[in-house]
C-alpha positions, 0 to 999 in steps of 0.5 A: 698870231696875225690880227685882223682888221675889220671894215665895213664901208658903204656906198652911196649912190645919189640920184645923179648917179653920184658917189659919195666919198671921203677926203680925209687927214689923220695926224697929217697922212691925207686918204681919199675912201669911201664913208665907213670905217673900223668895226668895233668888238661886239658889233655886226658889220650892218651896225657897225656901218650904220654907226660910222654913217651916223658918226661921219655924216650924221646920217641914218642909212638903209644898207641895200645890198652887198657889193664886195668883200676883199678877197686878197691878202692887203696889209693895213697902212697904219699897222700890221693888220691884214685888212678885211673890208666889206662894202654895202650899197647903202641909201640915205633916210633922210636928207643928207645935210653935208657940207660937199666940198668940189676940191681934193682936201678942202677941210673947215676943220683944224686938228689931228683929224679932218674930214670933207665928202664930195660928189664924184660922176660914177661914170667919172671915178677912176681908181686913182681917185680913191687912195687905198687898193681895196677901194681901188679894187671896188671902183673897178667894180662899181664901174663894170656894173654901172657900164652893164646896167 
């Protein structure tokens, strides 16, 4: 039997047609993603996103709408999971009160796990900007939408 990893991410479009994203280091590998994470037993993937919101940002969020579901085969690379991962469109319901940083890995926070959120130009982002290749593929996406509407 093959596990499954199951993730669910949201996309968060301010009103400068800014991308929220997530710099990050556990136990000294250093990412670059989008604001979400793993899905846990028994949860949904709209709670589940909502909860990761809350547990990163401390936000509560609305998930707009579907963006995208990873439709090719990617290996996790932090085990031997094949990663499913689904993207929302997602809005604050609140203010957002974060700490945004401007530099590439600019953590406040000692320890095993780090974590900082910039802004980032959708019109700006490139794939290169995001580490892993399902985020990748979404930036792809993100900006063929945003170039059409």
């Amino acid at each position: 039997m093959y596990p499954f990893n199951v993730r669910v991410y949201g996309l968060l479009i301010n009103e400068s047609d800014e991308i929220l994203i997530s710099d990050e280091e556990e136990f000294g590998v250093r990412f670059t993603k989008f604001p979400g994470g793993g899905l846990e037993f028994g949860e949904g993937l709209i709670e589940g996103l909502k909860r990761e919101f809350v547990e990163e940002c401390n936000l509560a969020i609305e998930v707009a709408e579907h963006f995208y579901t990873t439709d090719f085969f990617i290996k996790s690379a932090f085990n031997e999971s094949q990663v499913i991962s689904v993207y929302y469109l997602v809005k604050p319901l609140s203010a957002i009160d974060l700490n945004f940083k401007q530099e590439l890995f600019d953590f406040d926070m000692e320890g095993d796990i780090k974590q900082a959120f910039r802004w980032k130009a959708v019109s700006e982002i490139q794939v290169e900007d995001v580490t892993f290749p399902t985020d990748q593929r979404v930036v792809e996406l993100l900006k063929l939408r945003w170039i059409k509407a």
